[in-house]
Backbone bond lengths (Angstrom), bond angles and torsions (degrees), N, CA, C in turn:
res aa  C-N    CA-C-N  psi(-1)  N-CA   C-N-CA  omega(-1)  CA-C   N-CA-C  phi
1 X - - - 1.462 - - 1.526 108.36 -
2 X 1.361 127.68 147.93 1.281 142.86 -152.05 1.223 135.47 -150.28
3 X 1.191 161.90 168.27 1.328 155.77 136.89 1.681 116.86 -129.56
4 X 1.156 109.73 127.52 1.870 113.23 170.53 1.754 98.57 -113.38
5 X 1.118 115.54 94.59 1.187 95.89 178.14 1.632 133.49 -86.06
6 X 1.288 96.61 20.62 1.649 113.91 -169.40 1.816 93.58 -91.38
7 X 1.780 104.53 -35.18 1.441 111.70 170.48 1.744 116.58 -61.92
8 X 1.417 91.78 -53.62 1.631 106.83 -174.12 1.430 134.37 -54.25
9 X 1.513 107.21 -53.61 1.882 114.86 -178.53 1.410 91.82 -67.48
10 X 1.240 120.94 147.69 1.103 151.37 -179.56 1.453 132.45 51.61
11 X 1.441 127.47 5.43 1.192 163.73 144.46 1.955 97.74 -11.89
12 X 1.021 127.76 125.42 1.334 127.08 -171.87 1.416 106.04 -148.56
13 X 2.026 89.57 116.75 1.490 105.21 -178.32 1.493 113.01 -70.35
14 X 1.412 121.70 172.66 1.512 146.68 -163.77 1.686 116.73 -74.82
15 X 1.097 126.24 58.54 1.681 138.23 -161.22 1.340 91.36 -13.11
16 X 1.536 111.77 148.00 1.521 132.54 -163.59 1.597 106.95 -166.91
17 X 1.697 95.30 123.45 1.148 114.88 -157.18 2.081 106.28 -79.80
18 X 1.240 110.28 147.28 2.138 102.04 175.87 1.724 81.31 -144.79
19 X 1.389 80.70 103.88 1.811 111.56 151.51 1.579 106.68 -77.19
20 X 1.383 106.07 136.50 1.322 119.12 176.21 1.620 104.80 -150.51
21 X 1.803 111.96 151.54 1.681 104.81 163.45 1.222 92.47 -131.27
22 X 1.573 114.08 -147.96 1.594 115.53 -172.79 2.122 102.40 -97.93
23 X 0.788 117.22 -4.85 1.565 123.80 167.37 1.984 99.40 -61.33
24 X 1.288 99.83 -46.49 1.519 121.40 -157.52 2.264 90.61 -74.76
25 X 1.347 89.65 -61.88 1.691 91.26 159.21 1.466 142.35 -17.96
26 X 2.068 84.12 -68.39 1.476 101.45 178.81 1.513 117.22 -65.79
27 X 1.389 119.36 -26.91 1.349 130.02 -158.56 1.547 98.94 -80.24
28 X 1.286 130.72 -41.46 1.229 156.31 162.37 1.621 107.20 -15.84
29 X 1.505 92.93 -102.01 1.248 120.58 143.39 1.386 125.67 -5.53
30 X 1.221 131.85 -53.44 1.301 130.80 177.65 1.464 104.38 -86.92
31 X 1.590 129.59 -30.66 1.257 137.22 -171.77 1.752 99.23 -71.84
32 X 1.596 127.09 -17.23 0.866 98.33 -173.91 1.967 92.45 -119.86
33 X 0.963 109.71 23.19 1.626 111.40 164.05 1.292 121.26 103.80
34 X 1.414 110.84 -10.04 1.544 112.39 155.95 1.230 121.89 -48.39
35 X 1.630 118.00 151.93 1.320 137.12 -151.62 1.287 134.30 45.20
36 X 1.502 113.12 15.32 1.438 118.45 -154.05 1.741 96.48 -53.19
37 X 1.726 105.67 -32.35 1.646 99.95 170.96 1.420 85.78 -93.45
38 X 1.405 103.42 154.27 1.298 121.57 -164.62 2.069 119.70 -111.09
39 X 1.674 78.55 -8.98 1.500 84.93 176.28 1.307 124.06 -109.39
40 X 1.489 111.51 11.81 2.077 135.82 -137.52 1.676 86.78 -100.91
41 X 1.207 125.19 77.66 1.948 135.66 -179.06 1.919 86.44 -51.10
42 X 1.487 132.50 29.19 1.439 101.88 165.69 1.854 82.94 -123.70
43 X 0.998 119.47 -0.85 1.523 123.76 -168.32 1.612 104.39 -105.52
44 X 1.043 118.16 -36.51 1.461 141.24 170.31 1.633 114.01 -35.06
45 X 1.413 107.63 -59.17 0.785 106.95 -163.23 2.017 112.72 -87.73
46 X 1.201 118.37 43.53 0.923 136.29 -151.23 1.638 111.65 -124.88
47 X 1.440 94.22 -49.07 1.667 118.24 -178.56 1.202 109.73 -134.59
48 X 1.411 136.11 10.41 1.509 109.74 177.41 2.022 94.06 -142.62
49 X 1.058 104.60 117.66 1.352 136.50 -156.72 1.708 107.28 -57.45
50 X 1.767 96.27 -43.85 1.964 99.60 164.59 0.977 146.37 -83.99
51 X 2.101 91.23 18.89 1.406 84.49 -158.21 1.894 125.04 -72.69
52 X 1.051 108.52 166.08 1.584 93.14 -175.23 1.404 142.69 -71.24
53 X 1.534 91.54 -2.53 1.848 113.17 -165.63 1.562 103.53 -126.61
54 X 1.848 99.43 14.42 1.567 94.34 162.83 1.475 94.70 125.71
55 X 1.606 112.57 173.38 1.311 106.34 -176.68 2.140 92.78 -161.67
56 X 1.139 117.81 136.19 1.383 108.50 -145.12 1.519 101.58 -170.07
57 X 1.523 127.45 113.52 1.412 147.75 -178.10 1.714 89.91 -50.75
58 X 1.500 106.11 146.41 1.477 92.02 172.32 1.483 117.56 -94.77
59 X 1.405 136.02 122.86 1.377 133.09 -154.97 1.770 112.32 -34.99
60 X 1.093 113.47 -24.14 2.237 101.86 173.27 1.342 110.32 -94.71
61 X 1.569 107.14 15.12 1.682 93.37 164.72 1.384 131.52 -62.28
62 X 1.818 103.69 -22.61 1.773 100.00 174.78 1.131 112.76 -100.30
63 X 1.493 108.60 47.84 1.719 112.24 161.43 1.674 102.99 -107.49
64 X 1.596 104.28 15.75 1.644 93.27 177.73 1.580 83.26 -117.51
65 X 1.601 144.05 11.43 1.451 119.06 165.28 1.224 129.30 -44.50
66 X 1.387 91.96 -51.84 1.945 102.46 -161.66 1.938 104.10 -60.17
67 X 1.055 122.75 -21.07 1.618 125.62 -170.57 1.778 88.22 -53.44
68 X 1.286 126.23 -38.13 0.988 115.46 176.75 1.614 131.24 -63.88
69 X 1.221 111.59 -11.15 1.817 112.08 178.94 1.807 82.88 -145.74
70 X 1.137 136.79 34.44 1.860 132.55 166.41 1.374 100.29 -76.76
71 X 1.240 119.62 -54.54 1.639 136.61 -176.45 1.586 115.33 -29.82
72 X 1.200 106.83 -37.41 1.365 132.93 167.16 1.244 128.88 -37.00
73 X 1.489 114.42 -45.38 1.249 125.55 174.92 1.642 117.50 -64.96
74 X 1.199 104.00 -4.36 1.767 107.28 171.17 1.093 99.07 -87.05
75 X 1.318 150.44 -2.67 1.584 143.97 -177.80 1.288 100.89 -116.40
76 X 1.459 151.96 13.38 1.369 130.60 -158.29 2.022 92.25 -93.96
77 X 0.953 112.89 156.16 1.585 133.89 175.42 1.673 91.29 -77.93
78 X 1.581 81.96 142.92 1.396 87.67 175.81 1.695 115.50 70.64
79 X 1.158 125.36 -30.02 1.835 110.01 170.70 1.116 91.80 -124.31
80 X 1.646 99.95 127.88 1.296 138.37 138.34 1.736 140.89 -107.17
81 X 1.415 96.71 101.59 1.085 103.99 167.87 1.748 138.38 -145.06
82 X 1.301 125.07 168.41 1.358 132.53 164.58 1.328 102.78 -36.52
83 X 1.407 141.37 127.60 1.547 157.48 177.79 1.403 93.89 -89.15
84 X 1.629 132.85 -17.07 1.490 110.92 -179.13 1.581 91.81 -99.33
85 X 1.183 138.36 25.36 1.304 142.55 175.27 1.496 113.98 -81.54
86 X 1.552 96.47 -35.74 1.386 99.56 -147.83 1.878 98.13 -97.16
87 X 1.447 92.75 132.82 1.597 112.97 178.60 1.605 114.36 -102.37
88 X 1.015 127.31 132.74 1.720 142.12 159.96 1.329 105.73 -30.86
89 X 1.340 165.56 54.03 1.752 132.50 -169.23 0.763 116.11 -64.48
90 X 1.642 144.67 -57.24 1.431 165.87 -116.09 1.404 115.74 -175.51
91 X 1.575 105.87 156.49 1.655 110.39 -175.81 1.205 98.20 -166.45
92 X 1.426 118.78 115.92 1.805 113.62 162.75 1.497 114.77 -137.30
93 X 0.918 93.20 139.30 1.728 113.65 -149.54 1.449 106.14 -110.41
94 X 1.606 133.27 115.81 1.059 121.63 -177.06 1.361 103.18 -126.42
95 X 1.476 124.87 129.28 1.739 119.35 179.20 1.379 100.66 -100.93
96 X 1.359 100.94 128.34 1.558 112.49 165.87 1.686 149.10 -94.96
97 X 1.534 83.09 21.43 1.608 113.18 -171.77 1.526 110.95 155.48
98 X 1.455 98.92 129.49 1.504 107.61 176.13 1.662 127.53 -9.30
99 X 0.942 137.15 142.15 1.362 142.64 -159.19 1.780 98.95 -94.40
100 X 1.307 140.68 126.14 1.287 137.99 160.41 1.717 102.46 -70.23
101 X 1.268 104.81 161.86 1.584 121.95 179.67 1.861 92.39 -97.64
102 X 1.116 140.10 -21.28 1.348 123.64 148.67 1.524 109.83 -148.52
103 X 1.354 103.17 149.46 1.709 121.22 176.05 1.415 111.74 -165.29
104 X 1.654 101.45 163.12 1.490 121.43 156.60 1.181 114.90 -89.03
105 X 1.401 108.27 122.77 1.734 98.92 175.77 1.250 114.26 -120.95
106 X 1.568 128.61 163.67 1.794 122.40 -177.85 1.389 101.05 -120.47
107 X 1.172 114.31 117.55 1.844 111.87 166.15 1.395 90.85 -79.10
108 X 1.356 96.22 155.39 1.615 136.96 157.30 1.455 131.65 -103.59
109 X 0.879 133.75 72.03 1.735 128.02 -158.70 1.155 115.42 -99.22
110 X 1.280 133.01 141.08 1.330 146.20 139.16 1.097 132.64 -141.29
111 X 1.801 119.69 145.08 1.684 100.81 173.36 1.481 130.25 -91.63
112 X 1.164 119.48 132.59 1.171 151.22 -152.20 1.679 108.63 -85.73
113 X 1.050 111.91 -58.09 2.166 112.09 162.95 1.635 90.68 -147.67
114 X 1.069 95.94 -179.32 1.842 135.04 -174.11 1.781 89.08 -165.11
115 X 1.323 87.24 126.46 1.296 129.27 162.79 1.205 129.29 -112.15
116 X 1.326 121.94 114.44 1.886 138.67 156.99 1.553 101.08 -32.66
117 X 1.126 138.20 120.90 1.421 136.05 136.31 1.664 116.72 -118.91
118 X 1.343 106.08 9.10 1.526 90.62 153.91 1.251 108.28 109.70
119 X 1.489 122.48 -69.12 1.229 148.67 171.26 1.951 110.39 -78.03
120 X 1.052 82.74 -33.61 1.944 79.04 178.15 1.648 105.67 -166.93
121 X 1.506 140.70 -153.13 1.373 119.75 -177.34 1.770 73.26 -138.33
122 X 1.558 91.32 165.83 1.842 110.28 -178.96 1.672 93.57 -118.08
123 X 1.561 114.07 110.78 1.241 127.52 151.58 1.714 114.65 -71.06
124 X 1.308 88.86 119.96 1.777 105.19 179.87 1.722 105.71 -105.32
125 X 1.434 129.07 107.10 1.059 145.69 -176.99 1.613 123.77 -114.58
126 X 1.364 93.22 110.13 2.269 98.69 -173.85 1.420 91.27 -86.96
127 X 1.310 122.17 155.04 1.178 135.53 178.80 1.697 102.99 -147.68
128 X 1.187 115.09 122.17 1.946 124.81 -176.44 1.471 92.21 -123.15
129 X 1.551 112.58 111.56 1.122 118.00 147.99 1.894 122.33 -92.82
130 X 1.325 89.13 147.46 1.663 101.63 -178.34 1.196 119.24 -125.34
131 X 1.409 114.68 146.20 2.264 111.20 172.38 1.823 101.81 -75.73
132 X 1.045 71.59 -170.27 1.581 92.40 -176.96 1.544 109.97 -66.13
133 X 1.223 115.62 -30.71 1.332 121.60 -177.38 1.646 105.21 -91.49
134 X 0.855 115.74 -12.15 2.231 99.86 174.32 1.390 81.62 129.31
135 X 1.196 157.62 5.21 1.779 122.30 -122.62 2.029 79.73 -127.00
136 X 1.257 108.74 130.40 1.489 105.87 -177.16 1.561 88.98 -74.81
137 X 1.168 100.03 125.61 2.143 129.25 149.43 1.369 118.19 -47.11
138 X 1.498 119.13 -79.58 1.300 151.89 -152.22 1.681 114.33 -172.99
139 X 1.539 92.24 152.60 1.458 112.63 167.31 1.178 143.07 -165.49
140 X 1.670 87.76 118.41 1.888 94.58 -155.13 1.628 115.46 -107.04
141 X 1.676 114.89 158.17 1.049 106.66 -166.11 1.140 109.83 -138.98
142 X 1.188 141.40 116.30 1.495 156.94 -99.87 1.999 105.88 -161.57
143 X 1.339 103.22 105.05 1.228 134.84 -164.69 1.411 92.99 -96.39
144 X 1.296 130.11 101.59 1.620 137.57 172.20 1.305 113.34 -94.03
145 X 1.668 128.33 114.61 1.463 96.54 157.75 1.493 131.22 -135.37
146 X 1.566 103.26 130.53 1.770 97.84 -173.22 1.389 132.78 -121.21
147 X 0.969 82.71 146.77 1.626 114.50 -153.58 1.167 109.34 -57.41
148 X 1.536 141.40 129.39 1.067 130.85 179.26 1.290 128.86 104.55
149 X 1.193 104.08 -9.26 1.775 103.48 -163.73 1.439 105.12 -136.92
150 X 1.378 123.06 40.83 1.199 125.84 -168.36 1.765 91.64 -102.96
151 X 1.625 109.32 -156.69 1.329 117.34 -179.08 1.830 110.80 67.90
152 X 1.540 131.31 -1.34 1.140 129.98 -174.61 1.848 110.54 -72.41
153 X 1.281 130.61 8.26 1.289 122.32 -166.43 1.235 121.11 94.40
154 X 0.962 142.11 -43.18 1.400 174.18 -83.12 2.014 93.33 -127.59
155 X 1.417 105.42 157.00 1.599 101.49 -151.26 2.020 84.85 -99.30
156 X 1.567 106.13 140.98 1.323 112.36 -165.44 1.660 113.61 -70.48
157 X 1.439 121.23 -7.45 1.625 124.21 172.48 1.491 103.82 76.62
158 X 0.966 118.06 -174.68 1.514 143.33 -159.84 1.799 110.47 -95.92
159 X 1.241 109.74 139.83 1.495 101.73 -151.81 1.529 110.11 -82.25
160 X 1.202 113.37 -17.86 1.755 136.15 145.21 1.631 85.87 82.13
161 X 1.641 127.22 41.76 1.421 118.49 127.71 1.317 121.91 -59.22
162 X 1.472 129.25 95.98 1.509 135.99 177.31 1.769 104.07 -134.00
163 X 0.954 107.21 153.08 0.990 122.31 -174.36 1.444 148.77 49.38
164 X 0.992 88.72 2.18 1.654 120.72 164.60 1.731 111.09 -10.52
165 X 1.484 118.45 110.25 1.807 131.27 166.32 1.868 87.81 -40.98
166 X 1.648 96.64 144.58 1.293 104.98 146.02 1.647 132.37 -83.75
167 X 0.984 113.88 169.72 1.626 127.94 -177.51 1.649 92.05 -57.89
168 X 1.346 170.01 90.51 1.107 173.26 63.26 1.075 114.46 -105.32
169 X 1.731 103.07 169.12 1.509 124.12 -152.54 1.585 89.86 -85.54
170 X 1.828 119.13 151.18 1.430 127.83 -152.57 1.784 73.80 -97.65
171 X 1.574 83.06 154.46 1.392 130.94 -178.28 1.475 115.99 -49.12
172 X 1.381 106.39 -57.27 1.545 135.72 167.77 1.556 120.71 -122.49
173 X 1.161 129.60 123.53 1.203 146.27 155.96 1.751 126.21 -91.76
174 X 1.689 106.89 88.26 1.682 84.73 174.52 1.827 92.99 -125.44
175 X 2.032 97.20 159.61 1.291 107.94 176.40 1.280 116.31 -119.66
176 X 1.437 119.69 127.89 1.456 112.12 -155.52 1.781 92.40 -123.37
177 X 1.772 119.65 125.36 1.267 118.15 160.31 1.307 122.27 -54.67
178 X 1.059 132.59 146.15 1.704 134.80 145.56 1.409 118.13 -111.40
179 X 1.146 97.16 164.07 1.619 98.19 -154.64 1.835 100.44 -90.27
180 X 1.326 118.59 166.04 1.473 126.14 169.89 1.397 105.62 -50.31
181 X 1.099 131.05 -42.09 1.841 124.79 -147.61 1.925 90.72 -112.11
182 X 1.561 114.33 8.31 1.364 104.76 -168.53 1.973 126.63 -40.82
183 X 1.751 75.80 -40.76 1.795 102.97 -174.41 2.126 96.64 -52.78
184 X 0.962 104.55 -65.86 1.425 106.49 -176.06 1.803 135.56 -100.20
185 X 1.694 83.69 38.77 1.924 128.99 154.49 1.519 101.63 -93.35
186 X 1.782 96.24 -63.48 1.459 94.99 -167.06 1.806 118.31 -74.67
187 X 1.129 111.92 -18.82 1.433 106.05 -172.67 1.293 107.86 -68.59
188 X 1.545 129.97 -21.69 1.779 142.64 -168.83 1.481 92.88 -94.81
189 X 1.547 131.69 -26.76 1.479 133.86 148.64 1.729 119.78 -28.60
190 X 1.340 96.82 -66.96 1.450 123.47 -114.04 1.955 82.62 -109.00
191 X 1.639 113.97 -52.66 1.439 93.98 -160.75 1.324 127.80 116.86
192 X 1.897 88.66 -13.23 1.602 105.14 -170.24 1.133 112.80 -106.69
193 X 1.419 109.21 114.89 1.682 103.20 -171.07 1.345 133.92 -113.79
194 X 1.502 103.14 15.97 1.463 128.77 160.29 1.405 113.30 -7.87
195 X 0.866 142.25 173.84 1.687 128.68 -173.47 1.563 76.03 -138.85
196 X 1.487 141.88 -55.72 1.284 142.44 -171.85 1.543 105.11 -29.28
197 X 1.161 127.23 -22.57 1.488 139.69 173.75 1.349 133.28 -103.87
198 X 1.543 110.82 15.33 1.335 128.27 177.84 1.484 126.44 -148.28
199 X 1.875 108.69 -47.72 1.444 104.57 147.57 1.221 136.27 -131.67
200 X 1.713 84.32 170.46 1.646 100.08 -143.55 1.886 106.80 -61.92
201 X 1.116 119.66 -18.33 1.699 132.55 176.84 0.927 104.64 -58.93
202 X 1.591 115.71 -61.53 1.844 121.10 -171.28 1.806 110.85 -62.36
203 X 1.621 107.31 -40.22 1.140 115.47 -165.22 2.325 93.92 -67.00
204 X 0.817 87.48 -33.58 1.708 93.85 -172.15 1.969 93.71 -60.44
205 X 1.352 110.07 -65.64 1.535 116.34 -176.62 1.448 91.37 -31.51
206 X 1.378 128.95 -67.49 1.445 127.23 -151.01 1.640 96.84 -84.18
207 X 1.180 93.44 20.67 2.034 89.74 168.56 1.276 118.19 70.60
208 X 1.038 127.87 19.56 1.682 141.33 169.54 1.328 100.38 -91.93
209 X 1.469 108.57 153.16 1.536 114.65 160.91 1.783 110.87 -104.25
210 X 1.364 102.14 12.00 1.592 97.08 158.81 1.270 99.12 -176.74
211 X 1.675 116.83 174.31 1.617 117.42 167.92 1.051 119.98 -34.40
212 X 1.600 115.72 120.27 1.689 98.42 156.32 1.798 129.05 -73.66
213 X 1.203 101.47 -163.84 1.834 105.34 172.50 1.894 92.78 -98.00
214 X 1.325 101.72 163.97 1.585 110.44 173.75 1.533 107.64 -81.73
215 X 1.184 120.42 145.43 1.785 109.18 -171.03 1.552 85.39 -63.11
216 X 1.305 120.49 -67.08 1.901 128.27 -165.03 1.660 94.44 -31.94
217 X 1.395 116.23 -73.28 1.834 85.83 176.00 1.336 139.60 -61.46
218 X 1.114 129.59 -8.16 1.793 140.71 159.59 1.774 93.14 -58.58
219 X 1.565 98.05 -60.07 1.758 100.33 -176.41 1.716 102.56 -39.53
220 X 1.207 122.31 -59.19 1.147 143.50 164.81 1.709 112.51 2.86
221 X 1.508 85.85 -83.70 1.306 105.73 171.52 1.146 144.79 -65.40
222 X 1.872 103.20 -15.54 1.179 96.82 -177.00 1.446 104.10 -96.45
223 X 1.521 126.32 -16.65 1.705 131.33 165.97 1.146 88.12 -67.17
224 X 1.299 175.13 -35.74 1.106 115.58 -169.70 1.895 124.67 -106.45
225 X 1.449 94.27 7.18 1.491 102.02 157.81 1.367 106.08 -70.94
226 X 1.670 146.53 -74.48 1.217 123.06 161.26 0.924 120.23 -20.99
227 X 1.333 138.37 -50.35 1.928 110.81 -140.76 1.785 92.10 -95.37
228 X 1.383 114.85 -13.22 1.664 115.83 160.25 1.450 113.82 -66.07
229 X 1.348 115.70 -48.89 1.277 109.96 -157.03 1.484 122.40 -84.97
230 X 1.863 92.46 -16.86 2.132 100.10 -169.44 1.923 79.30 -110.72
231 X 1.334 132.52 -57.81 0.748 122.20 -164.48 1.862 155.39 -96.93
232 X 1.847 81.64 17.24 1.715 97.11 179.03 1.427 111.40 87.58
233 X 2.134 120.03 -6.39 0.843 90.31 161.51 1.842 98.62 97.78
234 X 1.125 122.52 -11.94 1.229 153.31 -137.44 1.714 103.59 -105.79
235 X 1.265 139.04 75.55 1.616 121.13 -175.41 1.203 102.80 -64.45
236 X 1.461 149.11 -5.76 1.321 153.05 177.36 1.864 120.65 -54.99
237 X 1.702 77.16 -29.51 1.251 96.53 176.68 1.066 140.81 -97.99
238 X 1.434 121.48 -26.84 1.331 140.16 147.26 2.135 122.55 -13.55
239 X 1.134 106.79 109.01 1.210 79.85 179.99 1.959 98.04 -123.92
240 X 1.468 116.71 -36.75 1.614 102.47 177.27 1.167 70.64 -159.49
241 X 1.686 101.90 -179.73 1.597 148.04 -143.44 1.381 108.58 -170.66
242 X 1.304 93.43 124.50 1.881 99.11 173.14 1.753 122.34 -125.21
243 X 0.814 164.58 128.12 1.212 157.95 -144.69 1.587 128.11 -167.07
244 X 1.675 132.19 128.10 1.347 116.30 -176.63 1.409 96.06 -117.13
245 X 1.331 120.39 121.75 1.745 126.61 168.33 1.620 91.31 -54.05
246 X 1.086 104.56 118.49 1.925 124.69 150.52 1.221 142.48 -72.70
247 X 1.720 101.87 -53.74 1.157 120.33 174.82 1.619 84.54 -174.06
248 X 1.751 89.05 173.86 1.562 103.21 -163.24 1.629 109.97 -95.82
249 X 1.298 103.71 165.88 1.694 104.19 176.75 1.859 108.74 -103.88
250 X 1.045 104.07 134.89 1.853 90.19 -173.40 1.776 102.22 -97.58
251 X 1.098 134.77 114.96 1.208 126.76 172.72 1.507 132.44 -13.24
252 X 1.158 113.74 139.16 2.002 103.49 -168.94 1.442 106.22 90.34
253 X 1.280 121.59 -26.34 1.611 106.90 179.62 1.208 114.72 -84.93
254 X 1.422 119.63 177.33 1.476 145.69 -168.85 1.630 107.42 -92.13
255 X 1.293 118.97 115.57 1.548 113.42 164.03 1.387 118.25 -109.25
256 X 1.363 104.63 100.87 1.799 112.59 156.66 1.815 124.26 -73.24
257 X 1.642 91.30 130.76 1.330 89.44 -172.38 1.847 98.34 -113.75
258 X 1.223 122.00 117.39 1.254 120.40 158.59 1.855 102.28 -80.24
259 X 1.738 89.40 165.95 1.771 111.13 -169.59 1.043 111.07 -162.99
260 X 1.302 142.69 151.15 1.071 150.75 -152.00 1.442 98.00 -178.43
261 X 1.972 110.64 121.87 1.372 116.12 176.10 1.634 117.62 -86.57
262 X 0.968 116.32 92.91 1.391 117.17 -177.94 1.313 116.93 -69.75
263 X 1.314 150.57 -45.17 0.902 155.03 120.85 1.568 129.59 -87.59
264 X 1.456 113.54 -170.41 1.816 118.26 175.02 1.175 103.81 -46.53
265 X 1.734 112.62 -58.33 1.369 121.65 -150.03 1.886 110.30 -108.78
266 X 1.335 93.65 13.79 1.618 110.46 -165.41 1.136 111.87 -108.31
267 X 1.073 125.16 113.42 1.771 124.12 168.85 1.388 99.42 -121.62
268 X 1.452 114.10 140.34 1.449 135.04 -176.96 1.904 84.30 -99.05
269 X 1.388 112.63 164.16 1.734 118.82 143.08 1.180 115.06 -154.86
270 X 1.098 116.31 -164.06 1.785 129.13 159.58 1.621 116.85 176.27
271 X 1.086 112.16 125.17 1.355 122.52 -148.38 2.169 97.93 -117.70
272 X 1.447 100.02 126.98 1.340 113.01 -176.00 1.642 109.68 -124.52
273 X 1.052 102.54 -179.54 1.477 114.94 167.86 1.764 110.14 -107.57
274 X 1.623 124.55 137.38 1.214 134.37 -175.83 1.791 90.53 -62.67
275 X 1.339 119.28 -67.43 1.306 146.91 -152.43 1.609 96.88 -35.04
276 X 1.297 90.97 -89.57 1.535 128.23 -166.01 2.032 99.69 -71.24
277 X 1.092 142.64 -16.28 1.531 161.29 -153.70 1.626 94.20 27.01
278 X 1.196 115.07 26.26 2.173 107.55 -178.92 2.293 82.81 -89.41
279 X 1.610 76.50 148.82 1.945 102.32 166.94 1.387 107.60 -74.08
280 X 1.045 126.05 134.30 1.322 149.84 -171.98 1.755 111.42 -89.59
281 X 1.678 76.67 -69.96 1.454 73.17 -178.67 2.665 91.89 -139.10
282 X 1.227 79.20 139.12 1.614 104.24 173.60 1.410 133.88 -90.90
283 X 1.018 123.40 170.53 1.629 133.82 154.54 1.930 101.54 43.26
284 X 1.238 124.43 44.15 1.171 147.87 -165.44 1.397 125.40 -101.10
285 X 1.566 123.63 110.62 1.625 111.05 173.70 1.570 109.57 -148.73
286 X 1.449 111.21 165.89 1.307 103.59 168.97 1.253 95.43 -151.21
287 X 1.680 90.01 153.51 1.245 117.00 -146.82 1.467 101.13 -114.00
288 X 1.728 137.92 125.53 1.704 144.09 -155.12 1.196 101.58 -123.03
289 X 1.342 114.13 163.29 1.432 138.04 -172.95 1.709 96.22 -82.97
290 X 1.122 104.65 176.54 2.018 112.75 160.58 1.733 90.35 -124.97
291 X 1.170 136.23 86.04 1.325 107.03 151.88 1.470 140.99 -82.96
């Protein structure tokens, strides 16, 4: 395992197309825990396409584009490494215009820095999705980190204390179940076909005693307790999402999301498990429209 990073920063994968319709929507949507009540007309309109008060992708659905050109990163020049190395850290998601209920979209990828941490290097990856017409979608930015291949020279990056809860108790507190089989709802979502999230053998290799959940659906869950609680509930409002995977969620558990309104358009969070009381996910905010 290796790094050239003179090969690596800025290295730009092969544009790759993610077809989606509103079937592709609904599935989404339910993968990340909407409608769990099934009669709730603010949940409705999330996964079921007639509904009467509208029908609407939920704003972190284009954090599953890039699965379509991610694959990529096993071919880049210059990095070599173990694929069971590589960990999720971070994800921030910015939409750049209303979400369609179906499209073709083209990612654009490249990596952007690699960072030395010593213990392994942090692949930093921009991803620009576009419609059919040129028109930027979204753009997400994808914090990789793998294990093992650190020590190359390479400059150590930014210490990525951001977003940090204040010293008081959060604003809103909600706890949302997920179901046992969540991991392999969301992977027929999502695109992600990790086996670490479905069987129980692989999940053991990676030192689990069973599937975990995907951090992106925990992410899932924990936007949409915000965007209910600061924002009406409202994808209008949605404007980005930032997030550091912590530790994993194991299917069947409880996710509490603390929040804290820092500003109008500012929501702080941090999202745990009831069960186990470990942070899930950290250093977390999203950022709303004023309309």
């Amino acid at each position: 395992m290796s790094v050239d990073v003179a090969k690596v920063v800025g290295y730009r994968f092969e544009p790759a197309e993610f077809k989606y319709d509103e079937r592709d929507v609904s599935l989404y949507g339910l993968a990340i825990g909407a409608a769990a009540n099934p009669v709730d007309p603010e949940e409705l309109k999330f996964v079921y396409e007639l509904n009467g008060a509208g029908f609407y992708p939920f704003p972190t659905f284009p954090a599953v584009f890039p699965f379509s050109v991610m694959w990529q990163i096993l071919q880049v020049p210059g990095l070599e490494f173990n694929p069971m190395m590589l960990l999720h850290g971070e994800q921030f998601l910015e939409l750049k215009r209303p979400l369609p209920t179906a499209a073709t979209i083209t990612n654009h990828a490249h990596i952007s820095h690699i960072y030395d941490k010593g213990s392994g290097a942090l692949v930093i990856l921009d991803i620009t999705s576009v419609d059919e017409h040129g028109n930027d979608i979204a753009f997400n930015q994808i914090s990789a980190f793998i294990r093992g291949i650190g020590g190359f020279g390479g400059e150590r990056g930014p210490s990525g204390d951001v977003n940090l809860p204040p010293a008081r108790k959060p604003d809103a507190v909600v706890r949302q179940p997920t179901q046992p089989n969540q991991a392999l709802l969301y992977r027929l979502a999502s695109g992600d076909g990790n086996p670490l999230h479905a069987d129980p053998q692989m999940a053991a290799i990676g030192g689990y005693d069973r599937p975990i959940l995907h951090g992106l659906c925990t992410f899932g869950f924990a936007a949409r307790a915000v965007l209910r609680q600061f924002a009406e509930n409202d994808p209008a409002r949605f404007k980005s999402i930032h997030g550091r995977f912590s530790s994993p969620v194991f299917p069947g558990e409880t996710i509490v999301t603390d929040m804290w309104r820092e500003t109008d358009t500012r929501i702080l969070f941090r999202a745990g498990t009831v069960e186990r009381k470990e942070w899930v996910i950290t250093q977390a905010a999203m950022e709303l429209h004023v309309l």
